[in-house]
N, C-alpha and C positions, 0 to 999 in steps of 0.2 A: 445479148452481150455477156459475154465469160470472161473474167478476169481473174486468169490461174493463179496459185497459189506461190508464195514466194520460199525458199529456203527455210524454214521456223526458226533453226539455229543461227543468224547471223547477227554482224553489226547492226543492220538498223532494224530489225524485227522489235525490237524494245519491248516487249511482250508482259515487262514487270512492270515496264513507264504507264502499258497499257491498262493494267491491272489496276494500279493506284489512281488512275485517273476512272476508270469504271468501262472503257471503251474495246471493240472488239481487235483493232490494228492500228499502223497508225497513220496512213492518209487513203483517199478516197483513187480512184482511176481516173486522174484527169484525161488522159488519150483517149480514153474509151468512151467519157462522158462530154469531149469537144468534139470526138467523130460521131455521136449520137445525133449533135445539131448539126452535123452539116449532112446529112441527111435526110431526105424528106420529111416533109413534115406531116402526111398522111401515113410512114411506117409506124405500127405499133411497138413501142422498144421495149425488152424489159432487161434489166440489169442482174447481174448477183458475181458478186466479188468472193471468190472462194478464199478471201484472208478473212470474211467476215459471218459469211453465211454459208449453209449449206446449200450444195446445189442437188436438188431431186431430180428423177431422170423425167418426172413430169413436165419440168421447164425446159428440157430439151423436146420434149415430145410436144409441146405446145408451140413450137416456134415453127416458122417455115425455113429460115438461115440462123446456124449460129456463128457470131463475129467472136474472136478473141485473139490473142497474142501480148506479148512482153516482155520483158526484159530478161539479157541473161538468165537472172537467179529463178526467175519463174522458165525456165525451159522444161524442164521435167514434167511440170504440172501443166504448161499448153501441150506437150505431144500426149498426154493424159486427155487433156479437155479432147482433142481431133480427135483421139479414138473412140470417145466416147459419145461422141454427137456423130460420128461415120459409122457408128452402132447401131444405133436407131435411122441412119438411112438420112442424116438431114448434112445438106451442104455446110461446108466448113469455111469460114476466111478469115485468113490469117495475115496480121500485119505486126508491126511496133519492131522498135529497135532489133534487138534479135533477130528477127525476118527480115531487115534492113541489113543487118553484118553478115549471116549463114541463112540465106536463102534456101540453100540447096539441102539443109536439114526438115526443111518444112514443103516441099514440093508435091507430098500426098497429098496437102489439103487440096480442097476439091478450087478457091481460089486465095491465091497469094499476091498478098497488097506489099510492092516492096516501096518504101521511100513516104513522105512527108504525106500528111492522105489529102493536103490542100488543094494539092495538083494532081490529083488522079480519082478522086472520089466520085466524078463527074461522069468520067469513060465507066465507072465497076456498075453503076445505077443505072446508065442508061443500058451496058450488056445485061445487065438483071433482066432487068423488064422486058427486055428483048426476049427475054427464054434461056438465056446462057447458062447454065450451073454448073461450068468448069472454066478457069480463064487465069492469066497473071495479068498484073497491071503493075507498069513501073513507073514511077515520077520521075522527072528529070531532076534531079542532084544540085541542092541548093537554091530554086527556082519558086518555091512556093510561098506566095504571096499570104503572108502571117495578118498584114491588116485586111485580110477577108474571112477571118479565122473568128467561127461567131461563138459567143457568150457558150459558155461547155450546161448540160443538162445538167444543173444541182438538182433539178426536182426529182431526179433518179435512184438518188442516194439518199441515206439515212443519217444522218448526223450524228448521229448518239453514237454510231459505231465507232467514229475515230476521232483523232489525238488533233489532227489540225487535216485543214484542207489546202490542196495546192490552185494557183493560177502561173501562169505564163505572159510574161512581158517579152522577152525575146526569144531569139536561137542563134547557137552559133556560139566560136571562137574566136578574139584573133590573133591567138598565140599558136605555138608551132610546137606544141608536147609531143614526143616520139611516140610515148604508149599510147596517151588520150585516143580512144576513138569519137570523142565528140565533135570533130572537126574532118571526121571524115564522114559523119551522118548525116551534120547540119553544117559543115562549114565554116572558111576564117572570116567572113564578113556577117557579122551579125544582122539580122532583120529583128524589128521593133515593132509592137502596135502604137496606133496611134493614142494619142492621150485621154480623148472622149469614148476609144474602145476600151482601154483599162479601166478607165473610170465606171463606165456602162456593167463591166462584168465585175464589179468592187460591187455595185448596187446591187445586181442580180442578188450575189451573193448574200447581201445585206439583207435585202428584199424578201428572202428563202428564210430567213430566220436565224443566221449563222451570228454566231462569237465568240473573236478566242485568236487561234493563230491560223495564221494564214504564209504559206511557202510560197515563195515565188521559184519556181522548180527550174528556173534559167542557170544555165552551165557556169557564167559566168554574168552575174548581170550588168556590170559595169564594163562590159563588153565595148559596147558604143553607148560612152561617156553622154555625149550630147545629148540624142534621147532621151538616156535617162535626165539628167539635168532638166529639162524642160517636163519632165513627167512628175518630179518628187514635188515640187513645189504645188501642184494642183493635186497632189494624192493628200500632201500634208493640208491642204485646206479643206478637199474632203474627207478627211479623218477629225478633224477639226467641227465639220458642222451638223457630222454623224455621230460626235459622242466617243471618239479612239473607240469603233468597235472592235478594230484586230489590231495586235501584236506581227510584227513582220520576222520572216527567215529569212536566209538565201544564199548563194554561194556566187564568190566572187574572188577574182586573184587576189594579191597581196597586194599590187598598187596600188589599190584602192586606202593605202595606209597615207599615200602621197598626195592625197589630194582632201585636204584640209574643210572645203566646201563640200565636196560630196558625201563625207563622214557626217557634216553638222546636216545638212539635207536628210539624210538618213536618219540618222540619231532623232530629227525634228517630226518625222513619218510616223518613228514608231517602231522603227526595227530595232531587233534585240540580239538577232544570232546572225553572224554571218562563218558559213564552211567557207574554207581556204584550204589550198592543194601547197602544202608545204614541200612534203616529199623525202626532202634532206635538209640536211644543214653543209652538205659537203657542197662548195662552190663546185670542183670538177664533175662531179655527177650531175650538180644541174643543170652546167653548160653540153655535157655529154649527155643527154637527154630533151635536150634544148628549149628548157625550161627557164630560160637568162631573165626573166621578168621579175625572177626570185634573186637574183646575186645582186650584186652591189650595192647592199643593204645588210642593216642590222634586222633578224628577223625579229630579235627579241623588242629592239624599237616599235617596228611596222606591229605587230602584235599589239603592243604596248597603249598605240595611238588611237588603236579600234577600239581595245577595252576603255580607254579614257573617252569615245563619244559613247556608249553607253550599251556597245554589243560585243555580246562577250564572242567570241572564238570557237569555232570546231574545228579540225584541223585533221588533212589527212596526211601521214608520212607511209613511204615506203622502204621496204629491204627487199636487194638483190640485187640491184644493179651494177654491171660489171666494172663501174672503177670505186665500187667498194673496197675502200681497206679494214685490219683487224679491228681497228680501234672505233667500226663505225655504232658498234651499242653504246659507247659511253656519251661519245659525238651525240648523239638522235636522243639520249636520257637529258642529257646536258642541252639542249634545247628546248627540251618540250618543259624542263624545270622553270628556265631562263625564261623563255614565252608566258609563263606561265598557264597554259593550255590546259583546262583538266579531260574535256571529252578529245581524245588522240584515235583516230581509227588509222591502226597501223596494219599493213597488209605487205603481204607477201606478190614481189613484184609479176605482173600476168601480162603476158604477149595476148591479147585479145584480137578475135579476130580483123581486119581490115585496116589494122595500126603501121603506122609507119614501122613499130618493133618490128610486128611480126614479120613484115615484109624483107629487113634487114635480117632479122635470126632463120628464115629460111634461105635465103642469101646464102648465107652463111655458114650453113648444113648442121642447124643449131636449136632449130624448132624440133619439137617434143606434142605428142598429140595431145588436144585438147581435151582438158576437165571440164564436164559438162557443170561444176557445181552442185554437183545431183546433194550431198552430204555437208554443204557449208558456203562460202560466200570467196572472197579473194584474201580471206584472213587466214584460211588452212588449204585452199584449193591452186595456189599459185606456183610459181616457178616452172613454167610449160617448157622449159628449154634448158640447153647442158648449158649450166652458171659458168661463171670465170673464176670465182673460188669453190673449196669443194662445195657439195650442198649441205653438208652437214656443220659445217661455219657459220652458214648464212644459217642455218634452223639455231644452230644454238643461239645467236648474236640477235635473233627475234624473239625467241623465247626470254631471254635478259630482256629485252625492252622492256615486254608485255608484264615480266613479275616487277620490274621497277615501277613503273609508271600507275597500274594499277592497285598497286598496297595500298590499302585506303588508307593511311596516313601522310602517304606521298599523294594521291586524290586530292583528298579534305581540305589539304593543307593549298593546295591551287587553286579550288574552289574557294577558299578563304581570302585570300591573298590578290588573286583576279576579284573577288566580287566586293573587294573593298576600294579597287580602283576604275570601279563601273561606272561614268557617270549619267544616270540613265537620265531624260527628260522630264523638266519640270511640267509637263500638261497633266491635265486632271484625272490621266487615266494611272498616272502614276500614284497619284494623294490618294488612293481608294486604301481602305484596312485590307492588310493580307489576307485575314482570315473574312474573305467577302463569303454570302450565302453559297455561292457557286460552288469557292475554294473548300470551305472548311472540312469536307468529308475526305476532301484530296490530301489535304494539310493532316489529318487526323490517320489516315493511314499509313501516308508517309513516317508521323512520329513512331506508331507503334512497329513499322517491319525495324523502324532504325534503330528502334529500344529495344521491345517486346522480342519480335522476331530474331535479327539479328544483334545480340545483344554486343556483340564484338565491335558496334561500329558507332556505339549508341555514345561513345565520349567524343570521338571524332565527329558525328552531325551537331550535337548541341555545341562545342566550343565552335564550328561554323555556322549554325544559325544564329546563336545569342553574340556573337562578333559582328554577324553582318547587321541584326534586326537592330544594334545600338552604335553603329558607326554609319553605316552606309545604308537604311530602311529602305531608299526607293528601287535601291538594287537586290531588294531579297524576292521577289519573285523570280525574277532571272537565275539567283541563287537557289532559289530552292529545285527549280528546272534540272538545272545539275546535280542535284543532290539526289534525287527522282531516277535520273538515268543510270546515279552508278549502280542501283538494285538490279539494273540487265549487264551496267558493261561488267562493274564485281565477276558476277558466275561465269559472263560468256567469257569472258579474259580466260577463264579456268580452265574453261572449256577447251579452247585455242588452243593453250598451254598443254592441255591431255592430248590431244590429236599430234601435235609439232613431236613431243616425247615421244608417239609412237612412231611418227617418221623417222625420228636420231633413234630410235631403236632398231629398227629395220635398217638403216645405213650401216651401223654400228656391228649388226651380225650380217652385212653384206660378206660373199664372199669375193678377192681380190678379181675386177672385173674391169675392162676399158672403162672410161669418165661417159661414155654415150651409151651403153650395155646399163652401165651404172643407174646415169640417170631414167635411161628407158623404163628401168622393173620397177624403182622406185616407183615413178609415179605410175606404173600403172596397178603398182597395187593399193595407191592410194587413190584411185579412183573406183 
């Protein structure tokens, strides 16, 4: 199993987070490492995640099959992996998301897994062993039974290499986002494990020798409220009689601001981070992308309520949507201020394939061919289509985000401010010294990049760590968390900014051409 490489340069590569912490990326292949178990259990498996190790061509020369695929941003690097296991002559299969949306980009490989592998893993194993060594195999769309979904291979991976590791409680949506393609891979009616399988794979995990953070990689996990509901209260007693081994993540809509129980359920778990799909702050965009789960609310409230049970915010906004108006940089600074949000992954809006968008923008005679991502992620790689303003509006009016938002004094100053109204959980994993044996080397380079290093930012971290460590102590590892990541967002924000500059440069010395001529050259010479 090959687990391609991702983008280097993007939002969540965090590469500096990785550094300060001592680790090679920053989570493991849960898909690779849950299709590993539901496969026989007389195959001999061997793993190597190209974010973390290198792969020799003796590990392909040693294998009889090699499996790999994933996501968008790794595309480049699986049609890399196939050429090079089709090199040495060894069958290739290929599945994951990606292979699930563009099929028809990966139909060399010798076989192609499209769709969920719960429901089809069964047909690929039995044509194996038959003799087959070319074949597709499709699941049926939304069908796949997740409480048969068994405990993923931690023993395959190395821990020391990453930042936190993921597990899965559900899939699925049941909201109706236009762009989202998560609802068209896994679906509006969410499936759950059951409470003794979570727990079961909580233990594994335990069991392996894991501790620290642990992501729950569900799209949206308050998906279907119920389940969870009946699942927090048995996670919080097994965190309870295990010692709070893990710190929780996880991304969830903004509703989840409304429900006053599920907040304190959480908050009582252990969770610290929850992402949220903000988007806008414009009500008509968000009913014009039909995203209404977000409107008729204060976002700055809903924000407000998560940070008060004890988890602070990540948040993702977009630009480009076409009932953007001039005024929508100050709108989108004036919120993320308001929210008080410090980690903001702001991107540039992307028609991704199998999206309700794209289906409308070619509709529409308005689709633009797609950016493979090959040089950056949906932060420099986006706007696949002729905009409804010019493009070079929308590039400037993100470029203002990115230098607001990211000045490390507008930063520090959120980080301050959110981690003074954190209120994390009185359990015992919170009463530990910050500076524990594990932390302190982490804690000690963190001071010197923020001092030593970077001497520019070194008044900005101490007025937020010595604010937080004498107002708010139980919230300063949360804080220091954020403090840790601006060492990757800082540069990459810069980075963003350098590339966006050379697009409004190119626009700029455009010559007078139609708005579809226009947008056509544009992007393709930025891809």
């Amino acid at each position: 199993m090959i687990f391609p490489r991702f983008n280097p340069n993007s939002f969540w590569s965090l590469q500096a987070a990785c550094d300060i912490h001592g680790v090679r990326c920053p989570a493991p292949p849960l898909g690779l490492i849950t299709l590993a178990a539901l496969l026989p259990g007389d195959w001999n498996i061997r793993l190597v995640n190209r974010n973390a190790e290198a792969l020799d061509p003796a590990d392909i020369a040693w294998a009889d099959m090699v499996m790999t695929g994933g996501m968008l941003p790794q595309r480049v690097d699986s049609l890399e992996v196939i050429r090079m296991a089709q090199a040495q002559g060894k069958p290739v299969v290929v599945g994951g998301p990606d292979a699930m949306s563009s099929p028809e980009l990966f139909e060399h490989a010798d076989f192609l897994v499209v769709g969920e592998a719960e429901g089809v893993i069964g047909r690929f194993v039995e044509a194996w062993e038959s003799g087959a060594r070319t074949g597709r195999f499709e699941a049926e769309k939304f069908k796949a039974d997740i409480t048969a979904s068994p405990i993923p291979r931690f023993d395959l991976i190395d821990f020391s290499h990453y930042l936190f590791v993921g597990v899965q409680f559900s899939r699925g949506c049941p909201f109706n986002c236009e762009f989202c393609d998560i609802i068209e891979l896994f679906g509006r009616v969410p499936r759950s494990k059951t409470v003794p399988q979570m727990l079961a794979e909580l233990q594994a995990l335990h069991d392996a020798g894991y501790r620290g953070h642990v992501d729950f990689v569900d799209d949206n996990l308050i998906g279907n409220k119920k389940a969870l509901k009946q699942f927090l209260p048995a996670l919080e007693a097994w965190q309870k009689s295990t010692g709070y081994p893990f710190m929780f993540s996880t991304e969830a809509s903004i509703n989840l601001a409304d429900d006053a129980e599920l907040l304190d359920m959480m908050r009582r778990a252990n969770f610290f981070a929850i992402f949220v799909g903000i988007e806008s702050p414009d009500t008509a965009t968000l009913v014009s992308t039909r995203k209404k789960q977000n409107t008729r609310r204060s976002l700055a409230e809903s924000v407000h309520r998560i940070h008060a049970a004890g988890m602070m915010v990540i948040a993702g906004f977009i630009v480009g949507f076409d009932t953007e108006e001039l005024h929508v940089a100050a709108e989108m600074v004036e919120c993320i201020e308001a929210t008080c949000i410090p980690v903001c992954m702001v991107g540039l809006l992307t028609a991704l394939p199998t999206t309700q968008l794209t289906r409308r923008l070619e509709k529409e005679g308005r689709l633009l061919p797609f950016s493979d991502m090959g040089g950056g992620d949906q932060c420099t790689a986006g706007l696949n289509f002729v905009t409804r303003r010019p493009r070079i509006d929308i590039l400037r009016d993100y470029k203002a985000i990115l230098e607001s938002v990211y000045r490390p004094a507008a930063y520090f100053e959120r980080v301050r401010r959110s981690g003074l109204t954190l209120r994390r959980p009185s359990h015992p994993v919170t009463a530990r010294p910050v500076v524990s044996p594990r932390d302190r080397n982490t804690l000690l380079r963190l001071m010197w990049r923020m001092t030593v290093s970077r001497p520019a930012l070194a008044r900005h971290f101490w007025r937020t760590f010595v604010d937080i460590a004498r107002h708010n102590p139980a919230a300063l590892e949360v804080v220091v968390i954020q403090l840790i990541l601006y060492l990757h967002l800082g540069p990459f924000s810069k980075s963003v900014i350098a590339e966006i500059d050379r697009q409004i440069g190119g626009l700029e010395r455009e010559a007078p051409l139609s708005p579809q001529d226009r947008e056509a050259g544009v992007l393709q010479r930025a891809v």
